[in-house]
N, C-alpha and C positions, 0 to 999 in steps of 0.2 A: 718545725724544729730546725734552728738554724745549727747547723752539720758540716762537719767537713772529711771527708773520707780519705784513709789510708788506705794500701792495699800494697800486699809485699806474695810472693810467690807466682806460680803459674796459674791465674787464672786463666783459663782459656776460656774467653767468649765474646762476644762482640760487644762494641758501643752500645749498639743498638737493643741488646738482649739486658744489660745494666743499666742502664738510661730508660728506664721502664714510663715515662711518660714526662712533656716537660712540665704539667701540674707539678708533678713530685718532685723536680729539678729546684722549683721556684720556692716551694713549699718546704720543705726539707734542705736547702741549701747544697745538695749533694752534685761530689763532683766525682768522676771517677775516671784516673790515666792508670796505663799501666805501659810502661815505658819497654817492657821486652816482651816482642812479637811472641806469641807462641810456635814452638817449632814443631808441635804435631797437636791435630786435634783431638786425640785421644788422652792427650796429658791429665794425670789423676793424680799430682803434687796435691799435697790437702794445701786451700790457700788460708790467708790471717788477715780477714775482713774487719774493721773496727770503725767502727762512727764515732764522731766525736761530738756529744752536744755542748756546742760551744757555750750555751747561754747557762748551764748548771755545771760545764768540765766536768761532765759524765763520760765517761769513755766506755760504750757497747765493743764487746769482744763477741763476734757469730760463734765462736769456738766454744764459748761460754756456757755450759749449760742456762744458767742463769739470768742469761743476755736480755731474755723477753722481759723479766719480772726486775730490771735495772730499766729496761728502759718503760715501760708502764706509772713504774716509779716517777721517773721523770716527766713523762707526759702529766702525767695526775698531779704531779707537784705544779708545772706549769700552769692547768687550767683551773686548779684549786680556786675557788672564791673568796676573795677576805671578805670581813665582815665586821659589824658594828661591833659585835661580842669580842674579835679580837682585842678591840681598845679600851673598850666600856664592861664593867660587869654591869650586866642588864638582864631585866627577868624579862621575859616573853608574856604578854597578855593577849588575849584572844581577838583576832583577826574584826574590823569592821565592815570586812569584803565579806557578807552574808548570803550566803547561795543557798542556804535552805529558805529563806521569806524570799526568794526571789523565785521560787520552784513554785510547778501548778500543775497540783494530783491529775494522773490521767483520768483517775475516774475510781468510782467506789472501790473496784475490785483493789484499786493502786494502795497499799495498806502497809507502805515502808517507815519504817518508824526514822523520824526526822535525822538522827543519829546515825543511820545507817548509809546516810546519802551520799558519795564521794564526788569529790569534784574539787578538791584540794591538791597540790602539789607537794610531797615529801620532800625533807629538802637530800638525803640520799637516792631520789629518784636519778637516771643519766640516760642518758640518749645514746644510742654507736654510731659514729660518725664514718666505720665503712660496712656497710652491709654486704660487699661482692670478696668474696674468695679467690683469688689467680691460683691456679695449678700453676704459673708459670710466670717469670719476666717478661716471657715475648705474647703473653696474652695483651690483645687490643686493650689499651688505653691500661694497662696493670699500672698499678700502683703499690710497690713493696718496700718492704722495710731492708729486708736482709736478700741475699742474691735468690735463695729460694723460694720466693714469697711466703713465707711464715704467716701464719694467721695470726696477728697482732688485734687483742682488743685497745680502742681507743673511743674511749667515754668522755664523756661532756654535759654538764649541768641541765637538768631539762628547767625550763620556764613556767611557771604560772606562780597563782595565787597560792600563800600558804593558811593554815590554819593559827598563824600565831606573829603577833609583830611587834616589833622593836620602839617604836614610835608615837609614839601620841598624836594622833592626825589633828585635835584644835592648837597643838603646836607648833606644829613644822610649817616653816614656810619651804614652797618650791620652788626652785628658777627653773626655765627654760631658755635657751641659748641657739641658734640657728650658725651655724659659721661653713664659712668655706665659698663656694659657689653654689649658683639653683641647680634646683633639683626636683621633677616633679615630685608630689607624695609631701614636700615637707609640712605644709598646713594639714595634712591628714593626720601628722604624725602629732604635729602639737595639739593638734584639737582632741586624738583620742588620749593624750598624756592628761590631757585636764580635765576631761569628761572619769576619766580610772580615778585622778586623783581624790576629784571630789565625790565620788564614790564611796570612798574609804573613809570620808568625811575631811581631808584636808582643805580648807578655805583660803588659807593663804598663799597663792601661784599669782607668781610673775614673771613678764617675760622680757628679757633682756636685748635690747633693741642695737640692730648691726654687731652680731658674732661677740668678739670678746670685747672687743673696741668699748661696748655701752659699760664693761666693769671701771673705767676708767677716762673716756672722754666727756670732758666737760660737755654740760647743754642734754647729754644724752641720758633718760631718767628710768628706773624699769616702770613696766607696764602691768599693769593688776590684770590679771585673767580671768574669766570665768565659763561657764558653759554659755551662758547669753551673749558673751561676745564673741567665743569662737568659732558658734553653733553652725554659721556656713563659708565660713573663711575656706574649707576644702572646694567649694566649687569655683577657686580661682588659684593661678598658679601661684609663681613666687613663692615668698616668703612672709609669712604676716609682719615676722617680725624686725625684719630686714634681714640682709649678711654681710660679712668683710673679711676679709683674711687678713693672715697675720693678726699680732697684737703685743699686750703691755709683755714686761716679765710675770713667770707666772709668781713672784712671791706678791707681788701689787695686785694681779686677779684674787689671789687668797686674801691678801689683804680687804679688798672692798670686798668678798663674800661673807670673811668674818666680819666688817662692819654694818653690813647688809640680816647680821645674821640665819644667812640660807642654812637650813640644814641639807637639802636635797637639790642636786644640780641637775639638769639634763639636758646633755651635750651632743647636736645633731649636728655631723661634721662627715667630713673624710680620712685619709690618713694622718696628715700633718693637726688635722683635729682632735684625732684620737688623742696622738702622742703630747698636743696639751692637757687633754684631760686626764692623762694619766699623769702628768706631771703634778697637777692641780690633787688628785689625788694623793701622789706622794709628800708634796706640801703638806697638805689637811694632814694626813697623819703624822707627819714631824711635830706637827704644831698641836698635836693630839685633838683636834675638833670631829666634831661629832657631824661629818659632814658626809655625806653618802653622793656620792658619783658614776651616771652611766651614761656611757657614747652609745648613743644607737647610730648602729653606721649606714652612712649616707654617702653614696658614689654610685651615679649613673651610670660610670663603668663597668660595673658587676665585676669589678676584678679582686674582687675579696676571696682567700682561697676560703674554704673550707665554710663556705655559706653556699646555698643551694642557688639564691639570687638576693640582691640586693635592689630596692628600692627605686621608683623609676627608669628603672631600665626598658621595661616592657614597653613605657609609654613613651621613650625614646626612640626606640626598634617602630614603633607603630608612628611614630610624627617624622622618621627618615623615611619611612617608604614612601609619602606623599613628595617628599624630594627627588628620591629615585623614580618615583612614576614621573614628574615635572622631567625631568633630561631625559628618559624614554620616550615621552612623547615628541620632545623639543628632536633628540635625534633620528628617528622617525620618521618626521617630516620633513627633515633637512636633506638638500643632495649631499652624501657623504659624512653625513651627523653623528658626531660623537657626545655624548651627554659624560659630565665629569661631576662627581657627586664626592665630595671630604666631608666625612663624619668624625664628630669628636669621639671619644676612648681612651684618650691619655695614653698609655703604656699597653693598652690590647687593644682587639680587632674585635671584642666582640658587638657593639654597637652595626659595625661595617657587617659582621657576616650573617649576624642573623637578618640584617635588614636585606641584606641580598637575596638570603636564603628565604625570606618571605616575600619578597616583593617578586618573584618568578623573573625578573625584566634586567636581570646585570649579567655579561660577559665575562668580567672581568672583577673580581675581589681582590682585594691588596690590603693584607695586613701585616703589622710589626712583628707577628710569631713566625711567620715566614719571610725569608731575606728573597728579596727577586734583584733583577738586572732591566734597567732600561733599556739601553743596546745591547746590538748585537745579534748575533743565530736566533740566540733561545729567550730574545729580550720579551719586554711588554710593548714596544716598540713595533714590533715585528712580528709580533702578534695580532696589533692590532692594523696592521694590513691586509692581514689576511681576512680579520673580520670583516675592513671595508671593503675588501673584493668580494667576498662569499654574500655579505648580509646587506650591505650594501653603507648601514650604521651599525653602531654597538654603542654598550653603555659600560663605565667602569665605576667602581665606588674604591674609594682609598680612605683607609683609617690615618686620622692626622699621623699617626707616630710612624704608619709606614715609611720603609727607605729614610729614615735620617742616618745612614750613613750614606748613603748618595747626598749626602749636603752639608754644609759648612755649619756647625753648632759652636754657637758662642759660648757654651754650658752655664748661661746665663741661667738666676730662677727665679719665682715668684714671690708675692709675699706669702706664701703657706710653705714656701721650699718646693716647688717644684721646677723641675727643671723645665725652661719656655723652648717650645719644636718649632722647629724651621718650618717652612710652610711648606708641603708636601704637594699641597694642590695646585696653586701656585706653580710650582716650579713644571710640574706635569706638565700643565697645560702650556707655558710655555714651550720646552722639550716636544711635545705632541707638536704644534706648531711648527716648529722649526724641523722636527722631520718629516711631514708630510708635504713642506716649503721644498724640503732640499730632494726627495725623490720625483717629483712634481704634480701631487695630485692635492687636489682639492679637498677640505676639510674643514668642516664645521663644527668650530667646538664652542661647547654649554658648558656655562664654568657652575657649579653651585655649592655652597657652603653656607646648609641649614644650623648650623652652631646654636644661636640661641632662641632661635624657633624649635628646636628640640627641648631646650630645657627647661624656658619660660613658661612651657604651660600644665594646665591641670593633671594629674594623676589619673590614668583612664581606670576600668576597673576592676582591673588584675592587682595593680597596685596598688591603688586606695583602701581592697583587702590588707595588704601587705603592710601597709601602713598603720591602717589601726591595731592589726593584731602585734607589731610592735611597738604602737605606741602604749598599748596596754602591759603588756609586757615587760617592759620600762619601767611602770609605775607599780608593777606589779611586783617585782623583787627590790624595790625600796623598802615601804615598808616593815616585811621582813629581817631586812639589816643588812643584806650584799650592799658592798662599799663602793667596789673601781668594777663594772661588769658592764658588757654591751651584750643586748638582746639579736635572736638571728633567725632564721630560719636555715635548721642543717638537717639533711636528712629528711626531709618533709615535716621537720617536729620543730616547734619555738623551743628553740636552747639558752644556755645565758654564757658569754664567754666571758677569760677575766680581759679586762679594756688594756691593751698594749698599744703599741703603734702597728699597727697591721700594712701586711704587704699587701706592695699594688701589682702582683704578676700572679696571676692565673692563666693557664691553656685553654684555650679554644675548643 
């Protein structure tokens, strides 16, 4: 909920006790000053707390009796799903996703009449997306709405198959779309989209080659899909279908969709991916077409908030520790050997820390949710002297986006819009250099920067699970008529969220 906080009277309490975690900083947009010191800690002024959600100009009053059931309001408005029936009157026929001829009696005694069998999804079924209660703000890692952490429910669409669909599967055709950068898992994902799809008996899936680029680059044609040709595309990385960032306008994407006649898109991206496909959606409904659209989100980084994990990340975290073990051993065996390890993460450190954190063998972690200092007393510099005196080497690992204010940014950016990072490792290693030159001791340093040996390759599998069950998932509230939605895993449970442009800051 993008927020912005007011706050007028004596509250007496610290940053740190309102600042209740920076998940919820990032999450929540919230910011909190209060500009007059408090002049005793006993002060019991009632304060006028008020949120404002900027994206509905809701404005929560705490003081409110009401406040919870305004702002519930507003969340549920937010994650509301649109759908086919918003646009279309359309009557619902009964589902080609058959789970009872695919069931097998345990055995004579098993005597459930076919009818009674569940394994369908409601579509008022929802998920809670926080299951922990804080008694307080200053509880470890709390997460609140209001300063006294209120028990706030926050529901979210649960995922599956339903009993009833919108569509006619010898109808529709379906595209699939790959955009952005690699990623493991993405062949896992296209392959269990097309295996769901044809399932439900849809024949006509294709796949649109290099990101959005193939809706409009000459030379570049889609490609017919099926389970025969997918069938083991997952036991190699990449992308089957290629990828590329950036692309056309999106009224030109809708254009060649509606001369394509796609009715069902499916759009495996990042953020700046979502935010086309939600545009691509808002088109299709201007344009009234009967066109169903879902970003299943893809970033390495797991910096999605409010998903449990995202896709390849695990198999990232497992392909950086053979980097980090490489400059453990390389420092090691070196007199005075330092091993220097930069892992990609974009905008977090979680790549860097869990790879630390599993790899037993780093010193040193440096990531962008925590600000350090090179020099100095309390530097990394000066730290790691002391490691070469005590250990004799050490190792460090640096998340790219760490300390980019120790460096000159051109605030140059990408073709997806992202903003391009100064080289962090780089510049360490340098800096290491030149201070271990200028006290005068001797130092060996291992530079490495595993970048796309992390993300070139196969999905290991933790994620390959990950992967099918939302590729399935995907395919699976099409049908039924959800229009702009991305599938997730929150909570331990496949949910469906509505497809926005999502934020890339989650905490650690």
């Amino acid at each position: 909920m993008a927020a912005a906080v007011k706050t007028s009277g004596g509250f007496c309490n610290t940053q740190q006790q309102w600042l209740h975690s920076t998940r919820d900083l990032f999450l929540h947009g919230s910011t909190h000053s209060n500009a007059k010191e408090c002049k005793s800690k006993k002060a019991k002024k009632p304060i006028s707390l008020r949120v404002k959600a900027t994206s509905t100009k809701v404005e929560l009053d705490f003081n409110d009796p009401s406040w919870k059931q305004n702002f519930q309001e507003d969340w549920d408005n937010r994650f509301n799903l649109p759908r086919i029936t918003d646009i279309y009157d359309l009557k619902p026929r009964p589902t080609t996703f058959s789970l009872k001829k695919q069931r097998t009696p345990t055995g004579d005694e098993d005597s459930t009449p076919m009818d009674m069998w569940n394994g369908y999804v409601n579509n008022d079924d929802r998920a809670l997306m926080k299951v922990i209660k804080y008694s307080s703000p200053t509880s470890a890692g709390a997460e609140c709405i209001d300063p006294d952490c209120s028990w706030v429910e926050q529901w979210v669409h649960r995922a599956g198959p339903r009993k009833d669909i919108y569509y006619e599967p010898n109808e529709v055709k379906a595209a699939i779309v790959t955009c952005g950068g690699l990623c493991p898992g993405l062949n896992d994902v296209i392959r269990q989209v097309v295996f769901t799809l044809e399932t439900y008996g849809v024949k006509n899936i294709v796949g649109i080659p290099f990101g959005f680029r193939g809706f409009f680059e000459k030379g570049l044609k889609e490609m017919p899909l099926s389970r025969n040709l997918v069938e083991n595309i997952n036991l190699a990385g990449g992308s089957f279908l290629g990828v590329s960032r950036g692309g056309a306008k999106t009224s030109e994407i809708v254009d060649s969709i509606q001369a394509r006649r796609i009715d069902m898109l499916f759009v495996l991206g990042g953020n700046g991916t979502h935010a086309g496909a939600n545009a691509i959606h808002d088109e299709c409904r201007k344009r009234k077409l009967k066109v169903s659209v879902v970003a299943v989100p893809k970033t390495i980084d797991n910096d999605i908030p409010l998903m449990d994990k995202t896709f390849g990340f695990d198999t990232a975290v497992e392909e950086a520790q053979r980097a980090i073990n490489s400059a453990y051993i390389e420092a090691r065996s070196a007199y005075h050997g330092i091993g220097l390890v930069k892992l990609m993460g974009r905008s977090s450190g979680f790549i860097a820390m869990h790879a630390s954190l599993s790899s037993g063998q780093v010193d040193v972690c440096l990531i962008p949710e925590v600000s350090f200092a090179l020099d100095g007393e309390y530097g990394v510099l000066q730290h790691l002297e002391q490691l070469i005196k005590n250990k004799g080497f050490c190792v460090v690992c640096v998340a790219e986006a760490a300390g980019q204010e120790l460096l000159q940014n051109s605030g140059a950016t990408d073709a997806s819009g992202n903003t391009i990072l100064s080289d962090i490792g780089v510049h360490m290693q340098q800096k290491i250099k030149t201070h271990f030159k200028g006290i005068g001791v001797h130092a060996d340093i291992k530079y490495i920067d595993p970048t796309y040996m992390v993300r070139a390759c196969r999905a290991n599998a933790s994620d390959a699970i990950l992967c099918t069950v939302l590729g399935q998932n995907a395919s699976m509230e099409r049908l039924p008529g959800s229009v702009a939605s991305l599938p997730a895993s929150a909570t331990l449970t496949m949910c469906t969220f509505r497809s926005r442009k999502s934020s890339r800051h989650r905490s650690v």
